[in-house]
Residue frames as a rotation matrix with the C-alpha (Angstrom) as fourth column:
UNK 1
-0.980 0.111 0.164 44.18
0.014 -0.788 0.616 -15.62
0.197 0.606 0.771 -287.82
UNK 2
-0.505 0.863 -0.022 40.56
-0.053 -0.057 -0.997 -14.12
-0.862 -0.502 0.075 -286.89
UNK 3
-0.620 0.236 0.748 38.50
0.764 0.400 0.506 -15.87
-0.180 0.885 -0.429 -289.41
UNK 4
-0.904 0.425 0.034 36.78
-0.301 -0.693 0.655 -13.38
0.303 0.582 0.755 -291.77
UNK 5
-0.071 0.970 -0.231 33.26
0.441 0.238 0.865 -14.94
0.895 -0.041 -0.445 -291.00
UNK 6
-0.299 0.236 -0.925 33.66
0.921 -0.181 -0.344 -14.26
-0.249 -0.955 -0.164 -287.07
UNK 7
-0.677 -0.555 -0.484 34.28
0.569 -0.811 0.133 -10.65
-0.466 -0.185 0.865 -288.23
UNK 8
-0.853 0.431 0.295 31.39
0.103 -0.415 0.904 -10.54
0.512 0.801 0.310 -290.48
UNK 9
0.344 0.700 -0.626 28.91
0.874 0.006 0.486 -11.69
0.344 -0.714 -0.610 -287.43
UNK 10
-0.057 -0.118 -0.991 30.33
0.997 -0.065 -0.049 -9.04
-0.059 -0.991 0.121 -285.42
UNK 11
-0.997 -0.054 -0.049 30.14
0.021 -0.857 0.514 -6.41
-0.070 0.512 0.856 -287.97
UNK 12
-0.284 0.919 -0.274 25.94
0.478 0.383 0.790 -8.05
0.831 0.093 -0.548 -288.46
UNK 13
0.147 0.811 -0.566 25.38
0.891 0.140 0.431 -7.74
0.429 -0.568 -0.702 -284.94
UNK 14
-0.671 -0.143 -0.728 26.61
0.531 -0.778 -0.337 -4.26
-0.518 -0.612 0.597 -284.32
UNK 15
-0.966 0.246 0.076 24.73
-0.092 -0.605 0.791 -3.25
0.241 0.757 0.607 -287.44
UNK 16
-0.378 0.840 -0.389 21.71
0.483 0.538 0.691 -4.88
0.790 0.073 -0.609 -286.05
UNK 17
0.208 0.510 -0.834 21.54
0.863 -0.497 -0.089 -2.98
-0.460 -0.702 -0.544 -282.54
UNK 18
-0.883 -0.247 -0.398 22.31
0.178 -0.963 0.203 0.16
-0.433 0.108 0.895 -284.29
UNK 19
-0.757 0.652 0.045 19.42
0.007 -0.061 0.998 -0.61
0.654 0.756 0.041 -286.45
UNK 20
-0.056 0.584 -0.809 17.16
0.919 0.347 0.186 -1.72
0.390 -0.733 -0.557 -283.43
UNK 21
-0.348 -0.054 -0.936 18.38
0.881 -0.359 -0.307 1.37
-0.320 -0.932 0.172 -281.49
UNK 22
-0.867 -0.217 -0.449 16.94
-0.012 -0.891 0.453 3.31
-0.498 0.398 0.770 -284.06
UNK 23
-0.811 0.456 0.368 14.29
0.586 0.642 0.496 1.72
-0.010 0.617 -0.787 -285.14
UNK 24
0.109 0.962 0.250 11.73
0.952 -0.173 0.251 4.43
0.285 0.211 -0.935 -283.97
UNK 25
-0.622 -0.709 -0.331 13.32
0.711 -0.689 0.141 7.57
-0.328 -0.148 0.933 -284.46
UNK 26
-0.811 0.452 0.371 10.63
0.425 0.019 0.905 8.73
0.402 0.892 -0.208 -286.87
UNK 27
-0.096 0.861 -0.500 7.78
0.552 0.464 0.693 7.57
0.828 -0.209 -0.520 -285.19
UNK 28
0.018 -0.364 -0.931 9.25
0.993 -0.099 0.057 9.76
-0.113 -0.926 0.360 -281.68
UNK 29
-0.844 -0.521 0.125 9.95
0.514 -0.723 0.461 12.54
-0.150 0.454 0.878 -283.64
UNK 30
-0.574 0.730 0.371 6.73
0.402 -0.144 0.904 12.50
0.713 0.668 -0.211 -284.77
UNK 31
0.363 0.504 -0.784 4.93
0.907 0.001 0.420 11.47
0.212 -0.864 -0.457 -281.26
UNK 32
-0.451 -0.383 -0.806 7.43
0.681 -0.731 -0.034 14.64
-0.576 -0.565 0.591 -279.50
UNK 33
-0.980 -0.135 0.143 6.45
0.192 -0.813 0.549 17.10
0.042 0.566 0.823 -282.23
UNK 34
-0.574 0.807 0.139 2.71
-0.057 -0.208 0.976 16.65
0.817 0.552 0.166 -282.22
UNK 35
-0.305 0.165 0.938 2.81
-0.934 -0.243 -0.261 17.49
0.185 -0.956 0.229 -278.21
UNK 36
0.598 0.686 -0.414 1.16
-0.098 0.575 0.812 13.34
0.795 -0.445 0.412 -277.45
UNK 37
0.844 0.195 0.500 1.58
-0.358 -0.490 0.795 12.44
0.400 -0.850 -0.343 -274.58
UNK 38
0.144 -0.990 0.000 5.23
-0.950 -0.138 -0.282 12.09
0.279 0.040 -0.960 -273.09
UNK 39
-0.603 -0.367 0.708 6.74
-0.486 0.873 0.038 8.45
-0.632 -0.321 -0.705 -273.39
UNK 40
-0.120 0.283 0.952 3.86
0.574 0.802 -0.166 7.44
-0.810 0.527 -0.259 -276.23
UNK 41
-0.839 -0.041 -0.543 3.79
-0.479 -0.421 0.771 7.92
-0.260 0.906 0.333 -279.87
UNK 42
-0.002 0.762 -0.648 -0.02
-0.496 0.562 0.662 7.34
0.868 0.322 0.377 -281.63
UNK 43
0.154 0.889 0.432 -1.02
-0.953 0.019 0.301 6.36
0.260 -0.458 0.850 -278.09
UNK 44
0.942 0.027 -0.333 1.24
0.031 0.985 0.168 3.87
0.333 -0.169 0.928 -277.74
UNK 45
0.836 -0.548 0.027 4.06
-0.233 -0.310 0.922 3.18
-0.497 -0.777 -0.387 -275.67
UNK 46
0.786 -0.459 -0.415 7.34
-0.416 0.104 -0.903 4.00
0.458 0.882 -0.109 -277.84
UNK 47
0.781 -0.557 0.283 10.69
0.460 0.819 0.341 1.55
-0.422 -0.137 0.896 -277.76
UNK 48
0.454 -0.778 0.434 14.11
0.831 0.194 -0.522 2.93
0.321 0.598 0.735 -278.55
UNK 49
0.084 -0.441 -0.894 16.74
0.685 -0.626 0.373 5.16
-0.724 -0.643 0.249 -278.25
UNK 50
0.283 -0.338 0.898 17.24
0.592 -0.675 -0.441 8.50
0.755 0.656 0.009 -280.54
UNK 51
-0.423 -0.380 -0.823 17.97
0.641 -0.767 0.025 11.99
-0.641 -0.517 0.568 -280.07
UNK 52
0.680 0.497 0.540 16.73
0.671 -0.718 -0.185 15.44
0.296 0.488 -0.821 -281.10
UNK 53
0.179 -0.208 0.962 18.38
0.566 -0.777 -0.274 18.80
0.804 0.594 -0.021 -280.53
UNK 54
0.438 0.084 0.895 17.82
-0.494 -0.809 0.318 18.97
0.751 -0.582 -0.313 -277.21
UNK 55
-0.336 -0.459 0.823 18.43
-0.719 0.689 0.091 15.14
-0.609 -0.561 -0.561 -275.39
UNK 56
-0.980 -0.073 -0.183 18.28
-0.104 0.980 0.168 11.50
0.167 0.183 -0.969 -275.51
UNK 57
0.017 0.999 -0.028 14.95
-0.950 0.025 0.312 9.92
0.313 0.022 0.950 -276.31
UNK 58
-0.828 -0.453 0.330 14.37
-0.561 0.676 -0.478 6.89
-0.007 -0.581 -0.814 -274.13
UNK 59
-0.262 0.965 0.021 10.87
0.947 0.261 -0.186 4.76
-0.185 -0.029 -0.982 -274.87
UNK 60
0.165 0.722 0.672 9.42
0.738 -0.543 0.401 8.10
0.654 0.430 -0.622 -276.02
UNK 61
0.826 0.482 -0.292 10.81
0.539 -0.523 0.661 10.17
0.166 -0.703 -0.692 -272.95
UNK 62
0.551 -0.773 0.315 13.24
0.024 -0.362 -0.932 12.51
0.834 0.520 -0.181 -272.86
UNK 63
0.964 -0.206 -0.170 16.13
0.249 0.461 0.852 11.60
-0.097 -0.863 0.496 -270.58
UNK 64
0.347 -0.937 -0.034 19.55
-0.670 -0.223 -0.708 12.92
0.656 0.269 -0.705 -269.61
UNK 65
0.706 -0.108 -0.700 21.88
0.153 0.988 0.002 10.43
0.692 -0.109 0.714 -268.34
UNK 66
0.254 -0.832 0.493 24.08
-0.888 -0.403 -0.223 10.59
0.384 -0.381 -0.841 -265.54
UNK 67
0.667 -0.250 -0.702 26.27
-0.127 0.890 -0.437 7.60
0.734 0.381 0.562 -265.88
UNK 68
0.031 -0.850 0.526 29.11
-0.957 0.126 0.260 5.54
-0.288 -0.512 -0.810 -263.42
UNK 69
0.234 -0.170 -0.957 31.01
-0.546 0.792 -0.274 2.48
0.804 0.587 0.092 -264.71
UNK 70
0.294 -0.155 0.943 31.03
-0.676 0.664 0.320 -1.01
-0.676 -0.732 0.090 -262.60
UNK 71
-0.112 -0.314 -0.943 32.96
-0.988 0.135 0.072 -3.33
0.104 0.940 -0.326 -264.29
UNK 72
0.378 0.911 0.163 31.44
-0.879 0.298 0.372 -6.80
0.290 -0.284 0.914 -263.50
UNK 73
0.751 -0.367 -0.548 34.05
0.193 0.917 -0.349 -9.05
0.631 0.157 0.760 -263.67
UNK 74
-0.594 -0.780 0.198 36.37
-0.113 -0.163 -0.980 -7.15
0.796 -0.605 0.009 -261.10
UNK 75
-0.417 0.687 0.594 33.36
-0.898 -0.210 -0.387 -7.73
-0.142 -0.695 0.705 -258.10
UNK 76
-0.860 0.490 0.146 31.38
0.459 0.866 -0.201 -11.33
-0.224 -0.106 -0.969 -257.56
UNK 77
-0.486 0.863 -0.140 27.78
0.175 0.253 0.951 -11.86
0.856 0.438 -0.274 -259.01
UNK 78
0.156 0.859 -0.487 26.54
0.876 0.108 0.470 -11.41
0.457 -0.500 -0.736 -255.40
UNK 79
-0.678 -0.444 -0.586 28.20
0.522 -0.852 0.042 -7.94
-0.518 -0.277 0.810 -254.94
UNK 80
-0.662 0.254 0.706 26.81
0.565 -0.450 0.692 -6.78
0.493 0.856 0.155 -258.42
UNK 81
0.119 0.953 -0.278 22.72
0.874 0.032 0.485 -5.82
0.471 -0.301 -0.829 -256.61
UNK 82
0.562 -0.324 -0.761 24.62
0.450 -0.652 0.610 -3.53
-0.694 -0.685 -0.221 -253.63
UNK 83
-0.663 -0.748 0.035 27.04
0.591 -0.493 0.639 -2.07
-0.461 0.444 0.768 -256.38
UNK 84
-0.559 0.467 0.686 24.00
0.601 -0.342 0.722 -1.08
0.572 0.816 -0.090 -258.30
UNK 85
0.281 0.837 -0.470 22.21
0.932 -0.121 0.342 -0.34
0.229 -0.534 -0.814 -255.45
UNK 86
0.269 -0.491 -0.828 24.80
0.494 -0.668 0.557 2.42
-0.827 -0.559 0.063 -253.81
UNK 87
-0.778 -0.453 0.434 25.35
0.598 -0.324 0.733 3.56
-0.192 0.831 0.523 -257.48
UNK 88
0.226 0.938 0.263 21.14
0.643 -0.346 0.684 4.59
0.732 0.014 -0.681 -257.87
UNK 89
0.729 0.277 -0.626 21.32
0.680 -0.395 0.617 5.77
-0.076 -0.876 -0.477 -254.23
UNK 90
-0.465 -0.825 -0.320 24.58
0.584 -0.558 0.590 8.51
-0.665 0.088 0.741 -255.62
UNK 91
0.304 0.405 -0.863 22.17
-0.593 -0.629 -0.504 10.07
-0.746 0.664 0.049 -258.53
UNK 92
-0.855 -0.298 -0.425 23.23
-0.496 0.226 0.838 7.62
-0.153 0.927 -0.341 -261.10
UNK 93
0.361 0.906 0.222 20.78
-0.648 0.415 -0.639 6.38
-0.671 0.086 0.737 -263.66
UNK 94
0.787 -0.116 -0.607 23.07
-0.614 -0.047 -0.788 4.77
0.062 0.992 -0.108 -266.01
UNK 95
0.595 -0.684 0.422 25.43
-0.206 0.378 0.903 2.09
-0.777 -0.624 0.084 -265.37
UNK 96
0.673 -0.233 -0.702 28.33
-0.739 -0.158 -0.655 1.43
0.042 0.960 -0.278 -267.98
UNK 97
0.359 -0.555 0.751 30.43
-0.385 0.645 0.661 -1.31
-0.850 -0.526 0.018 -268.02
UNK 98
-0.519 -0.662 -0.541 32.87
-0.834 0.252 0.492 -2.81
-0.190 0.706 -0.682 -271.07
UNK 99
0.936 0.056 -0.348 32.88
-0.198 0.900 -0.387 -6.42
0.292 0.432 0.853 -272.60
UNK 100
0.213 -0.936 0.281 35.87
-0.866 -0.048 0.497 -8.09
-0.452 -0.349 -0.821 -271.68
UNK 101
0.479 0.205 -0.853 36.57
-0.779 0.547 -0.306 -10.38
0.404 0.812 0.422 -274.41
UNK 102
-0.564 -0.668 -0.485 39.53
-0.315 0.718 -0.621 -12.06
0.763 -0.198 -0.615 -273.10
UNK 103
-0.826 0.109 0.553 37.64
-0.376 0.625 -0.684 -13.23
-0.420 -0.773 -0.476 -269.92
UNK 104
0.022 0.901 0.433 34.64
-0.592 0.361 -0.721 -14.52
-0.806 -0.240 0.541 -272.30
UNK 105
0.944 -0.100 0.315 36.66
0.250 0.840 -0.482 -16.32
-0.216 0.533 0.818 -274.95
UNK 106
0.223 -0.971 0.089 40.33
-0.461 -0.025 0.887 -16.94
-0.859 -0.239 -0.453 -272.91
UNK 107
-0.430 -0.229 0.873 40.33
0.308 0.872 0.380 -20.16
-0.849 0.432 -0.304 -275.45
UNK 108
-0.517 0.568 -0.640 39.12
-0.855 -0.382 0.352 -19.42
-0.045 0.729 0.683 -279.58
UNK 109
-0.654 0.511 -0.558 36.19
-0.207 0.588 0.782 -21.07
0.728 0.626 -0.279 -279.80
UNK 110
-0.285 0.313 -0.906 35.23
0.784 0.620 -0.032 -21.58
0.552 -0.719 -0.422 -275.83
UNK 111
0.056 0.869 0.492 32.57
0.126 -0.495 0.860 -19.14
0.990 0.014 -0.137 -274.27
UNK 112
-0.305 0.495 -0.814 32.20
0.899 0.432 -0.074 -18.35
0.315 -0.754 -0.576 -270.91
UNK 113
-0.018 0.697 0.717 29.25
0.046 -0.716 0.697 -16.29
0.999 0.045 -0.019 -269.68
UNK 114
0.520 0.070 -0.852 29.22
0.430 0.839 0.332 -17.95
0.738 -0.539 0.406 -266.33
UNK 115
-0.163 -0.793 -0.588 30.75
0.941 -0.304 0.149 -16.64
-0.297 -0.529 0.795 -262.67
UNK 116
0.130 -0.092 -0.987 31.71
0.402 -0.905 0.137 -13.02
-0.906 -0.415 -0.081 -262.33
UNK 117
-0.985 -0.171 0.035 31.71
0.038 -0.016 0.999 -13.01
-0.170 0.985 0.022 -266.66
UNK 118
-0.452 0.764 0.461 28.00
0.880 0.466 0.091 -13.20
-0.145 0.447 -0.883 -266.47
UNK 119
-0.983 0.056 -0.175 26.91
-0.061 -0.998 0.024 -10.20
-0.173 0.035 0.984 -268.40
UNK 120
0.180 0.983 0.042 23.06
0.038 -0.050 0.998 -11.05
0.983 -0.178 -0.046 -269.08
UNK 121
0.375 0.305 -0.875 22.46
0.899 0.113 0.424 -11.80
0.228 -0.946 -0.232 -265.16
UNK 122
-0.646 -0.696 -0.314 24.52
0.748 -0.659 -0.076 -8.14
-0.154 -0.284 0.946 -264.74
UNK 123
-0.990 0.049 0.135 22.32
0.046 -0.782 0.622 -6.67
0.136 0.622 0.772 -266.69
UNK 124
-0.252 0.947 -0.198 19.29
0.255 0.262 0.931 -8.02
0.934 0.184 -0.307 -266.20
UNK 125
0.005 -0.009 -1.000 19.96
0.953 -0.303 0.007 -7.17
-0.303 -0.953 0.007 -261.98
UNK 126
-0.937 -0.347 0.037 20.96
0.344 -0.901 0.264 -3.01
-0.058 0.260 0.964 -263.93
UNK 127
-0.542 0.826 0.156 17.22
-0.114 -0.256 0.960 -3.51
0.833 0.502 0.233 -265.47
UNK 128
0.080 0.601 -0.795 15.51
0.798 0.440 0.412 -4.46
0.597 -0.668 -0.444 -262.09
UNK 129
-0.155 -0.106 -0.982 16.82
0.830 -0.554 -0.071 -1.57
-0.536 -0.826 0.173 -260.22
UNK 130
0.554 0.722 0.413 15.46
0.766 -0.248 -0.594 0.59
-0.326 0.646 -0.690 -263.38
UNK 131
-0.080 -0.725 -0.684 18.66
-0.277 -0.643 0.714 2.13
-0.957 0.246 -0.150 -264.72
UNK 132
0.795 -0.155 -0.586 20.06
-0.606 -0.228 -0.762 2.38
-0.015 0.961 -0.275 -267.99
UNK 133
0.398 -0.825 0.402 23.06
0.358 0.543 0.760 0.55
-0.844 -0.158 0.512 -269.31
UNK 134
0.601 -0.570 -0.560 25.63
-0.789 -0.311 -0.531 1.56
0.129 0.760 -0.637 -271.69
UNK 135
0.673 -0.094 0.734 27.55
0.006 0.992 0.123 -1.22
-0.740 -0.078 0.668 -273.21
UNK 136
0.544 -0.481 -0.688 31.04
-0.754 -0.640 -0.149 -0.69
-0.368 0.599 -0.711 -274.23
UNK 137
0.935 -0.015 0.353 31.53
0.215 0.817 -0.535 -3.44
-0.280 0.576 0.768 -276.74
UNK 138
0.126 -0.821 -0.557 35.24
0.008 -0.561 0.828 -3.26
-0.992 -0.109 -0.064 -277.41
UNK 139
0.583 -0.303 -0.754 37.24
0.363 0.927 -0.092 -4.65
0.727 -0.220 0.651 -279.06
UNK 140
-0.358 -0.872 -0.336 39.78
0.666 0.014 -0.746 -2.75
0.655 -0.490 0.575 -277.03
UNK 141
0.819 0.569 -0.071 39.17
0.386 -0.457 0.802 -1.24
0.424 -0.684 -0.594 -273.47
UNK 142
-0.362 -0.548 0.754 40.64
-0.637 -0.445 -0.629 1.59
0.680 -0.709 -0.188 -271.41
UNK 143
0.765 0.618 0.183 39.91
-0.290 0.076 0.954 -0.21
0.576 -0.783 0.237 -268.14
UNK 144
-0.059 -0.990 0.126 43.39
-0.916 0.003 -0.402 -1.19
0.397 -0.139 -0.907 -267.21
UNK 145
0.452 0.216 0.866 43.00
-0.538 0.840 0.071 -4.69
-0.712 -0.497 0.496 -267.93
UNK 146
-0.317 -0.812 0.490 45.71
-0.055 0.532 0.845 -7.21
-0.947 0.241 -0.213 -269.34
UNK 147
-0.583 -0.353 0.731 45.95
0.612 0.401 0.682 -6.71
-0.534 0.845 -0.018 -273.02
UNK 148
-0.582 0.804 -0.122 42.74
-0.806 -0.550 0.220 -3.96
0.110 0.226 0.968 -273.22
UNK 149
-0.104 0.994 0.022 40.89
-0.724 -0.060 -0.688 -6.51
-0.682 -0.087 0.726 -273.14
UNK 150
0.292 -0.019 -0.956 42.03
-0.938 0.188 -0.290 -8.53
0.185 0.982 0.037 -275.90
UNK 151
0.986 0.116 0.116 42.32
-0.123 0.991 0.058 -12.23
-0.108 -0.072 0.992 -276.02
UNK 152
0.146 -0.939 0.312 45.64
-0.738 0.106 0.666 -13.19
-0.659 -0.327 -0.677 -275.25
UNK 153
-0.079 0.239 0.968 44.93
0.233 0.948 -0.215 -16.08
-0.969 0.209 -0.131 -278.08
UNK 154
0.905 0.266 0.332 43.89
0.424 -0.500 -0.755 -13.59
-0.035 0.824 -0.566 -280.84
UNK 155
0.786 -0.451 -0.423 47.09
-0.548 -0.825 -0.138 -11.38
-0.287 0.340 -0.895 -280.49
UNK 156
-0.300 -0.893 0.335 49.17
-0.513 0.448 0.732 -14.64
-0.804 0.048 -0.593 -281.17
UNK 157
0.185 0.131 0.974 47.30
0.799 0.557 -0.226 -15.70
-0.572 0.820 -0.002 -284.00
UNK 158
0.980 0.083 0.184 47.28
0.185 -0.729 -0.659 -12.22
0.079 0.679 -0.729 -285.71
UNK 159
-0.074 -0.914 0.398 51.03
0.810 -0.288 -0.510 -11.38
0.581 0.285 0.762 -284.86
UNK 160
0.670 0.274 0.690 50.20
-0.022 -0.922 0.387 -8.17
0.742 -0.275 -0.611 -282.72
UNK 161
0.205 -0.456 -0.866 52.75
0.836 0.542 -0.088 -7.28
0.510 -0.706 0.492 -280.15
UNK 162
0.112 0.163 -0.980 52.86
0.805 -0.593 -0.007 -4.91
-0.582 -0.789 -0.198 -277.30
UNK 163
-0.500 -0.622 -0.603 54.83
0.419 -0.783 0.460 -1.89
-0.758 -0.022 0.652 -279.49
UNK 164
-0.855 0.360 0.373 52.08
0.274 -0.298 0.914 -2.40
0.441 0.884 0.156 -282.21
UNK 165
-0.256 0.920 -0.295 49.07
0.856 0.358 0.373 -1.52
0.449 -0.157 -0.880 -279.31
UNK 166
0.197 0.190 0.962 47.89
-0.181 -0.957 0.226 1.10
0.964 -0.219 -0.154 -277.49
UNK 167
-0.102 -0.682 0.724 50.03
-0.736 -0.438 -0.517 2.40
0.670 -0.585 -0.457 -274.79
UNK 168
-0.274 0.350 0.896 47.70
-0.950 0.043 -0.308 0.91
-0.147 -0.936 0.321 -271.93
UNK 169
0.823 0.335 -0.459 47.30
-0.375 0.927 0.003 -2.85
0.427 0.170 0.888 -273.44
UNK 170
0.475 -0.577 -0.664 50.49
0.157 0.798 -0.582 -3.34
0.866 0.173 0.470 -272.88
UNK 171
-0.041 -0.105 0.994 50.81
-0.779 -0.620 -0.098 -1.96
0.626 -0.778 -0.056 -268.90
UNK 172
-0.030 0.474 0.880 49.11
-0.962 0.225 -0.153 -4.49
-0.270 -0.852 0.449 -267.21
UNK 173
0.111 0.080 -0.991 50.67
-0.648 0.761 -0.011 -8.06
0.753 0.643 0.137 -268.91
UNK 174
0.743 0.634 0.214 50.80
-0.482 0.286 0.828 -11.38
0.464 -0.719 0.518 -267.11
């Protein structure tokens, strides 16, 4: 059974980047309405993401997004650079890519970031080549991958079985 605490961190830490990603919605609003100049609010350089009426506010700048998904764990850590690269060099600013739970805790309780699972070093290679990321935290993923995505550990502690998931979890078992 997925202990009620895990569930409360994970409920915290979504509430927390929503909060973050919002954190200067105001302050943007303000900066965009009172013509300063584009990307600072009060002369300073604004953080976060909102929206207005027309697009997406990025750091204070308005920004539309044209997105393509690499999923990091189908592709080695030294592919990742060229994937991003030939992805920029197509018109994309925006890379998207899942979480894949089950390849970053196969085992409850045992972590791995590490290898073709490493999503900071993914990202941090997205942020060097000065894209965007979109981060699709599941729990469950379209991505045709074994189970959505789901720990293969978690649906035997909870009881869950194929006829109780969506269609596509249960396509692609081992």
């Amino acid at each position: 059974m997925v202990e009620p605490r895990r569930l409360l961190v994970i409920f915290f830490l979504s509430t927390l980047l929503i909060a973050y990603s919002n954190a200067n919605v105001e302050e943007i609003q303000k900066g965009t309405e009172e013509g300063d100049e584009e990307g600072k609010v009060g002369g300073q350089k604004a953080h976060g993401v909102t929206y207005d009426a027309r697009s997406l506010i990025i750091n204070g700048k308005r920004e539309l997004l044209f997105s393509g998904a690499i999923h990091y764990p189908r592709s080695t850590p030294d592919m990742w650079p060229d994937l991003i690269k030939k992805a920029k060099q197509g018109g994309i600013n925006t890379i998207e890519t899942y979480v894949f739970w089950n390849g970053h805790e196969p085992v409850e309780g045992q972590y791995n970031f590490e290898g073709e699972f490493d999503l900071v070093k993914f990202i941090k290679l997205i942020h060097e080549h000065k894209l965007h990321a979109v981060v699709r935290v599941g729990p469950f993923i379209q991505a045709e991958w074994n189970h959505g995505g789901l720990p293969y550990w978690l649906m035997l502690s909870i009881g869950l079985q194929c006829n109780k998931l969506p269609a596509a979890a249960c396509l692609f078992e081992d």
